[in-house]
C-alpha positions as CSV (number, residue, x, y, z in Angstrom):
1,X,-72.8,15.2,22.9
2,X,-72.0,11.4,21.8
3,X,-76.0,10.7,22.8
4,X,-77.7,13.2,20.5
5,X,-74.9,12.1,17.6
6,X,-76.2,8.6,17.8
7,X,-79.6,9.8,18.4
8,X,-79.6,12.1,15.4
9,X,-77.8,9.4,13.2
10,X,-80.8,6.5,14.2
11,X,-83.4,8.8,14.0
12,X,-82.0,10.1,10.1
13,X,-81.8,6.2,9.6
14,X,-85.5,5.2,10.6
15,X,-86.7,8.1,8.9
16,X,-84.7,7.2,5.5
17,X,-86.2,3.4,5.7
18,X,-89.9,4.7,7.1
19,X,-89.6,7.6,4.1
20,X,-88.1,4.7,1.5
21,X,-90.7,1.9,2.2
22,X,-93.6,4.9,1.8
23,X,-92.5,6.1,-1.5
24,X,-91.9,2.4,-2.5
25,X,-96.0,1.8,-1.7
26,X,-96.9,4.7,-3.3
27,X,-95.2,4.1,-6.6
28,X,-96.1,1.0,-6.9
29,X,-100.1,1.7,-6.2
30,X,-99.4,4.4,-8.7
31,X,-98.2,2.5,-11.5
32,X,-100.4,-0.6,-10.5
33,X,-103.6,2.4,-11.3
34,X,-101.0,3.3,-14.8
35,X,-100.3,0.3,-15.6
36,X,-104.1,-1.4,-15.4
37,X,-105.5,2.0,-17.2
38,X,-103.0,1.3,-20.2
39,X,-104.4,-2.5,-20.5
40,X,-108.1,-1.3,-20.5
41,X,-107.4,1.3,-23.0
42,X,-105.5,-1.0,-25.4
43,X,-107.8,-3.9,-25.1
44,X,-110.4,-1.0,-25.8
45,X,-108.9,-0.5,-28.4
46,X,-108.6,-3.8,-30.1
47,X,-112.1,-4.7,-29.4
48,X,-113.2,-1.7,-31.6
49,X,-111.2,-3.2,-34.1
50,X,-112.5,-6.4,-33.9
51,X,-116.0,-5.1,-33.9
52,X,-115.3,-3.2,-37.0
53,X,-113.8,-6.1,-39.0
54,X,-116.6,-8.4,-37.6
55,X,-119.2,-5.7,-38.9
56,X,-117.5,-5.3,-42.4
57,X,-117.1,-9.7,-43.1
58,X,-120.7,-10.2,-41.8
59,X,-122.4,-7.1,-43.3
C-alpha cells in the first residue's frame, strides 16, 4: 500500500517536471517563430516607408 503511494507520488512528480520542461520548450520555440515574424513584418514595414520617402525627395 505505502509502495504504490510513493510510487504514484514520484511518478505524478516526474511527470509534472517531464510535462513542465516540454511546454516550457514549446512556448518558447513558439514565440521565438512570433516574436521573429513580428520583427520581419515591422522592419517590412519601415523599409516601404523609407523607399517611399526616398522615391518622393529624389523624384
Amino acid at each position: 500500500m505505502f509502495l504504490s503511494f510513493y510510487l504514484f507520488i514520484f511518478l505524478s512528480f516526474y511527470l509534472f517536471i517531464f510535462l513542465s520542461f516540454y511546454l516550457f520548450i514549446f512556448l518558447s520555440f513558439y514565440l521565438f517563430i512570433f516574436l521573429s515574424f513580428y520583427l520581419v513584418i515591422l522592419t517590412a514595414i519601415k523599409l516601404i516607408h523609407i523607399i517611399e520617402n526616398f522615391i518622393n525627395v529624389n523624384f
